[in-house]
C-alpha angles and dihedrals in degrees: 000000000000126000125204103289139295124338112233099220108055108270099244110232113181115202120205119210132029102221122100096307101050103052089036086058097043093057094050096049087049091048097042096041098018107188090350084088126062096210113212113180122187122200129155084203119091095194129053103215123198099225104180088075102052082082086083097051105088090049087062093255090132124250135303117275117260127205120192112243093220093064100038076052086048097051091051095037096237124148105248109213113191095218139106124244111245119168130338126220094210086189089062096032082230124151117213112216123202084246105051104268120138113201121190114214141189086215134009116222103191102201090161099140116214131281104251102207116184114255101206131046101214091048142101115232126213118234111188085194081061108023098141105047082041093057116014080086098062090045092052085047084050097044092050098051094250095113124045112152117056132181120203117196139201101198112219103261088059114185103173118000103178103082084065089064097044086056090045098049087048095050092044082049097045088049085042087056100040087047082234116153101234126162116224126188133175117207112189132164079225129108100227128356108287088000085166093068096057153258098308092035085062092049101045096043081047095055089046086049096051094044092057087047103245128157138234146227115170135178092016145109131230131219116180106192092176144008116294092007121102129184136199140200148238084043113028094246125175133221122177115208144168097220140019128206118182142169121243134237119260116216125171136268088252085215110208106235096043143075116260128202133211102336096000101295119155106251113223153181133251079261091045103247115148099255112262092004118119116225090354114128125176124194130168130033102326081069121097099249100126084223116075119187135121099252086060086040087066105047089048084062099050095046089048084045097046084058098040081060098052088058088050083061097243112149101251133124103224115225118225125238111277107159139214125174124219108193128184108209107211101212104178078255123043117341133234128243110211128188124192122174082203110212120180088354097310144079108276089185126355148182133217117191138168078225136051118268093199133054132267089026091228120156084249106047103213135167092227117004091060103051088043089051087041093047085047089050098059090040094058084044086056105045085050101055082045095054090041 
């Protein structure tokens, strides 16, 4: 997967997308090519936000942490271009921009994320970009005894469930600490709670669920045909509820100019190039990895990095994508720190610990984005006690 040697004028790589994987991506192609790459990325976004923590907005936690995109552009020296990705000619190795743009490119990095669409009509979805607004409603409702039966769904294609047990064990926690009688129940396709993550992962989230309380529901799939009225198959049976919250289905960018897969998902190799596309890579969760999470995100975009490198000429034996998940359950209390090497959808073998088995102990897990956040972070901290 190596050429010749290095080019003498930097190999143009565009990525698209300024979420996890593309910066992910951008740092490691900085670190492996240095100055042999001229790095473009394009975001209509001004803000990186770090989502997996927004879960914790509408329980007063603050909200999640955002990093400007032009300074982030500035740190990696990368060229930050306030567009949106729209449609690629791969024969002309030409990038089609929501305004109009077209940007030629050595190599195509797709970090476009998925378009999360809600699943039932008399739901509330969760939105991890609003959570918040979307949900500090429904707390107050709960705090102030209007709402005492509550239904938390996992819709069939499930991407990502764990988000909808960090809300449930929350909500069980905020009622437990208000002294409020609240119902809480869980209904998941799954076989056991985080099933993906293995068999001691199951054992340990159902012992947290038992202990707050919350219901479950497994191997089974909601309808909810009006409004406090949810029912599951196989069975018919029948909950009654005053409030639904449920996660959305995820479905792919369907990018004009490349192949798509089942429900427009990007189709990709073990090195994350799009199959049968020349110098087109995909990470993240437009790719088709039934699993979507940041940690993943990541990995996708070293491996697509590792490979963008070798066409640059530098001397590197790319490594292919072979996932594990590290997840942090946020519990209302301490939270859980679960590891999963996933093999065929599930945890092939898989940790649970009180304290973090990666480092830094960030929600994504991720070999570069994590350590620079976490470098930025202290910076900020520092900058702060000096001013005060």
């Amino acid at each position: 997967m190596t050429s010749s040697g290095p080019r003498s004028d930097p190999f143009n790589v565009l990525i698209a997308g300024g979420g996890v994987a593309g910066l992910e991506a951008a740092l490691a192609l900085r670190d492996h090519a240095g100055e042999a790459v001229g790095l473009t990325l394009l975001s209509p976004e001004a803000d990186f936000v770090y989502r997996p923590m927004a879960v914790r907005e509408p329980f007063a936690y603050g909200a999640a942490a955002r990093y400007p995109l032009d300074s982030i552009a500035t740190d990696i020296g990368a060229e930050l271009l306030a567009d949106a990705f729209a449609w690629v000619e791969p024969a002309a190795r030409v990038a089609h921009t929501a305004g109009g743009e077209r940007l030629s490119y050595d190599a195509l990095l797709l970090a476009l994320g998925a378009r999360a669409r809600p699943r039932y009509e008399h739901a509330i979805t969760v939105d991890d970009r609003h959570l918040d607004e979307i949900l500090h409603g429904l707390i107050q409702d709960i705090e102030g005894r209007y709402v005492k039966r509550l239904v938390f769904l996992v819709p069939p294609r499930m991407a990502w469930p764990l988000p909808i047990y960090e809300l449930a064990l929350m909500t069980a926690g905020r009622a437990y600490d208000m002294d409020l009688k609240v119902s809480v129940t869980v209904v998941t396709p799954e076989d056991a709670p985080l099933a993906l993550f293995g068999q001691q992962a199951r054992a340990s989230v159902g012992k947290l669920l038992r202990q707050a309380g919350v219901e479950r529901a497994t191997s089974s799939y909601a309808e909810v045909p009006r409004s406090g009225e949810v029912v599951l198959h196989p069975g018919d049976r029948r909950l009654s509820c005053d409030r639904v919250v449920a996660l959305p289905e995820l479905f792919g960018p369907s990018v004009r100019g490349l192949p798509a897969a089942e429900h427009g998902f990007i189709p990709v190799d073990r090195h994350c190039k799009v199959r049968g596309v020349e110098r087109v890579y995909a990470a993240g969760d437009a790719v088709d990895f039934a699993i979507k999470h940041g940690g993943v995100a990541t990995q996708q975009a070293d491996a697509a990095a590792e490979a963008i490198t070798a066409l640059v000429g530098i001397p590197i034996e790319p490594r292919g994508f072979d996932p594990v998940i590290h997840g942090m359950l946020l519990t209302g209390d301490r939270p859980k720190y679960l590891t999963a090497h996933i093999t065929g959808g599930s945890g092939f073998s898989s940790t649970v610990s009180d304290t973090p088995t990666w480092s830094p102990p960030s929600k994504i897990a991720a070999r570069y984005l994590a350590p620079y956040l976490e470098q930025r972070d202290r910076s900020t901290s520092a900058r702060r006690a000096r001013v005060s």
